[in-house]
C-alpha positions as CSV (number, residue, x, y, z in Angstrom):
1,X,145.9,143.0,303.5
2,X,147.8,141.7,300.5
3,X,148.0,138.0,300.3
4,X,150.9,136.7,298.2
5,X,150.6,133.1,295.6
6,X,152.9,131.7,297.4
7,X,151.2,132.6,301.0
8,X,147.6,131.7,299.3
9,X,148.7,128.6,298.4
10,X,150.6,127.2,301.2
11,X,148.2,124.8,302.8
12,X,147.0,122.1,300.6
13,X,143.6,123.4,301.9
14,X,143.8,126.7,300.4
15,X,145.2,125.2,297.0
16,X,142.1,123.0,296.6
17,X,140.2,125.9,297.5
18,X,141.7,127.6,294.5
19,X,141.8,124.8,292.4
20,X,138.2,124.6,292.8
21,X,137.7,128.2,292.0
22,X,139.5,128.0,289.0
23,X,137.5,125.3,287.6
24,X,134.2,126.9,288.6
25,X,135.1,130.2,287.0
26,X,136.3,128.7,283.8
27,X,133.3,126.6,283.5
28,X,131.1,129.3,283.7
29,X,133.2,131.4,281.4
30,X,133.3,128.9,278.4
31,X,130.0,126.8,279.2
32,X,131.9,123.6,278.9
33,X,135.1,122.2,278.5
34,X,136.4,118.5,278.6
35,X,138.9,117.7,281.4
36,X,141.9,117.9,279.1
37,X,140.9,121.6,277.7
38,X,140.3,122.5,281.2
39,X,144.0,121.1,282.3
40,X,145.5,122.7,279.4
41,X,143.7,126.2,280.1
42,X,144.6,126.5,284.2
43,X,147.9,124.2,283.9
44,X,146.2,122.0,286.4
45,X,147.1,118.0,285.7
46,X,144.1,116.2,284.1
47,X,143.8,113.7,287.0
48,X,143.8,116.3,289.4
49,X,141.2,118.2,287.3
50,X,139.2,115.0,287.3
51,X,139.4,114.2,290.5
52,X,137.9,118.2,291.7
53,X,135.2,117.9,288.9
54,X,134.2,114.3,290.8
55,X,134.2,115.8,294.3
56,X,132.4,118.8,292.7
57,X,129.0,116.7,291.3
58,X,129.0,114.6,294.3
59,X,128.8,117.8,296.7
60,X,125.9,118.7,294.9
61,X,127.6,120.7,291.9
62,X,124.7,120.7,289.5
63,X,126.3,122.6,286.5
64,X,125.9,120.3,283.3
65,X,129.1,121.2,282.2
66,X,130.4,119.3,285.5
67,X,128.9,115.7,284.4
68,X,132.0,114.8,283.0
């Protein structure tokens, strides 16, 4: 089955879902990354990039790159 963007990201479920994935794969790609180098590379706003990285280390996200 071939899921399209525009099908994957339809619910705002499945957009945080990838937003989320985005941000954990980069992380553990570069190591670390501020919020605004993180926005910049995904195209993702810096408050909204905040606001996952937030949800992230409350959940229990124990990267140190996640701290803020």
């Amino acid at each position: 089955m071939i899921i399209t963007r525009e099908k994957a990201l339809s619910t705002p479920q499945s957009m945080r879902h990838t937003v989320r994935r985005a941000l954990r794969s980069s992380l553990l790609e570069l190591g670390s990354g501020t919020k605004a180098e993180l926005s910049d590379k995904l195209g993702i706003s810096f408050p909204t990039v905040g606001k996952v990285l937030e949800q992230m280390k409350q959940e229990g996200g124990s990267h140190p790159a996640w701290t803020g």
